[in-house]
C-alpha positions, 0 to 999 in steps of 0.5 A: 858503075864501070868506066869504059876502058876504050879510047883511055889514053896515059899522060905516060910517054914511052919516047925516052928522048922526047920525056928529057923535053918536058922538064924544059917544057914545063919550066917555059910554061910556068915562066910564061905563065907567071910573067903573064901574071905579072903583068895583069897584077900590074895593070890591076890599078890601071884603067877603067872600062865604062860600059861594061865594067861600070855595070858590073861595079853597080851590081856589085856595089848595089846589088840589094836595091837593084830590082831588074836583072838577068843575073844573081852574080851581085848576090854571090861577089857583092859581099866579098867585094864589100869585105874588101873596101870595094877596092877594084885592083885588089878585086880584079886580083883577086878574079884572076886568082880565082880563075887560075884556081878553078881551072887548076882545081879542074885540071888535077881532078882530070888527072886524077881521074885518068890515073885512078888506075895504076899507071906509070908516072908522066912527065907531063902531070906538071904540065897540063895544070900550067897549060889549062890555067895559061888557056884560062887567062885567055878570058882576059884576052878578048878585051885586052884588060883586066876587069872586076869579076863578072857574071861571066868570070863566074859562070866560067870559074863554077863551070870549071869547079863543077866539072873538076867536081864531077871528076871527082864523083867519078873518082869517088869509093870506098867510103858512101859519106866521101861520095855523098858529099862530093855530089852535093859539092857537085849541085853546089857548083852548078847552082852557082855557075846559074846564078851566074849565067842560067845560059851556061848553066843551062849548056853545062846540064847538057854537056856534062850529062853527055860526058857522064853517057860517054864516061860510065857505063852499065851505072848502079842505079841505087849509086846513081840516084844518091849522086842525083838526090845529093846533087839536087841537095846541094842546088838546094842549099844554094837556092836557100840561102839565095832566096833568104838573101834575096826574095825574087831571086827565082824571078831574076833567074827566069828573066835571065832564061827569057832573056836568052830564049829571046835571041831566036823565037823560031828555036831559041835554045839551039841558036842560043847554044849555036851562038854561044859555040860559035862566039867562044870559039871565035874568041878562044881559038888559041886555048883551043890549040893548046889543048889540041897540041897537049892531045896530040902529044898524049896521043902515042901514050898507053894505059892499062884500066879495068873496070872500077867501080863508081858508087858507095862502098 
């Protein structure tokens, strides 16, 4: 596979004035980001809300005799908020961190994949890791406090790793083993994100195969179906231990897919993506802005890419 060349932009600046500001930028940033942080570990112990949050404990806590759901997400956090005592400050620690590290995992691999090609080094590498993970703790800021993970902070923590993880893929050569298992961490991510919230791991298929059409051009077809076949390998795996640790987990899923579907009977999956957008853009228009300012600051960088090739060596 080759990645196209057009509209490839460097993270490299050529205004030698403007480079002296991203130091200063970056320190901002990570202050910003750390008193943020400061202050949601401080809240950790404080507060409790009782429709929602409530919910999500039950699930957590009781999640092996609970027997209707749209969601596996008691599945996947229940036995790590059972490691913990079920202690909920440490729990809900422990959300933020998660959310923190998956938008850096994403962050970096993007990085990665623009500079896997020779390219000058740029003052902003430290700065756009801050800024994805500063726009990730707007997940907190739509109800204004600090709550245990849910299904939605797993499905936006797996949506975020399995597009690092495709990154990654991308990035992928010389050895076939390195390619093979970063597909099948790829599947694994992705089964996740659906068992968390099948929506948006319905929507993350679509998405990503769109940025796969966008990214690659003239793809190897015996690359593409090992990527395929492992990916599908590492659903699988999940879809096992799932199953094991829980027999109608197929029938969960399937509710969560009705459940979705039923927002609109007329066209249920364009309104349920139509809502979604709409909703998450709604919410996080200020993480929205950020990323627009960061674009609009790499929008006068320059980089030389050739045509790599994405598959086994």
């Amino acid at each position: 596979m080759t990645i196209r060349r057009r509209g490839m932009r460097s993270l490299a600046s050529s205004n030698t004035g403007g480079e002296r500001l991203w130091p200063v930028l970056r320190i901002l940033c990570w202050l910003s980001l750390l008193a943020t942080l400061s202050i949601f570990v401080w809240l950790s112990p404080r507060g409790f809300e009782f429709t929602d949050e409530s919910f999500y404990l039950l699930s957590l806590s009781w999640w092996r005799d609970i027997t209707t759901s749209v969601s596996l997400v008691g599945l996947v956090l229940g036995p790590i908020f059972q490691l913990i005592s079920e202690d909920i400050a440490l729990f809900r620690v422990i959300g933020i961190f998660l959310l923190l590290g998956s938008g850096a995992w994403m962050a970096m691999a993007a990085l990665h994949f623009i500079g896997s090609v020779e390219r000058r080094e740029s003052k902003l590498d430290g700065l756009i890791p801050v800024v994805v993970m500063a726009a990730a703790t707007l997940y907190y800021s739509t109800f204004n406090v600090l709550r245990v993970p849910s299904y939605n902070l797993l499905a936006v923590c797996t949506l975020m790793l399995s597009t690092g993880s495709l990154f990654r893929l991308l990035t992928a050569r010389s050895r076939a083993h390195q390619f093979m298992l970063r597909a099948v961490e790829y599947g694994v991510f992705v089964s996740l994100c659906a068992a968390g919230k099948i929506s948006t791991g319905v929507m993350l298929g679509i998405f990503h195969l769109c940025a796969f059409a966008v990214l690659v051009e003239k793809p190897r077809m015996k690359a593409l179906l090992s990527a395929v076949l492992c990916a599908i390998l590492g659903c699988c795996l999940v879809a096992a231990a799932l199953l094991l640790a829980r027999h109608d987990a197929i029938e969960v899923l399937l509710n969560g897919l009705s459940f979705w579907s039923a927002q609109d009977p007329r066209s249920p999956l364009l309104n349920s993506l139509r809502w979604d957008l709409q909703r998450q853009v709604a919410r996080h228009w200020q993480g929205l802005l950020m990323v627009l300012v960061v674009r609009q600051a790499c929008a006068s960088c320059e980089i030389r890419h050739r045509d790599r090739c994405i598959a086994p060596g």
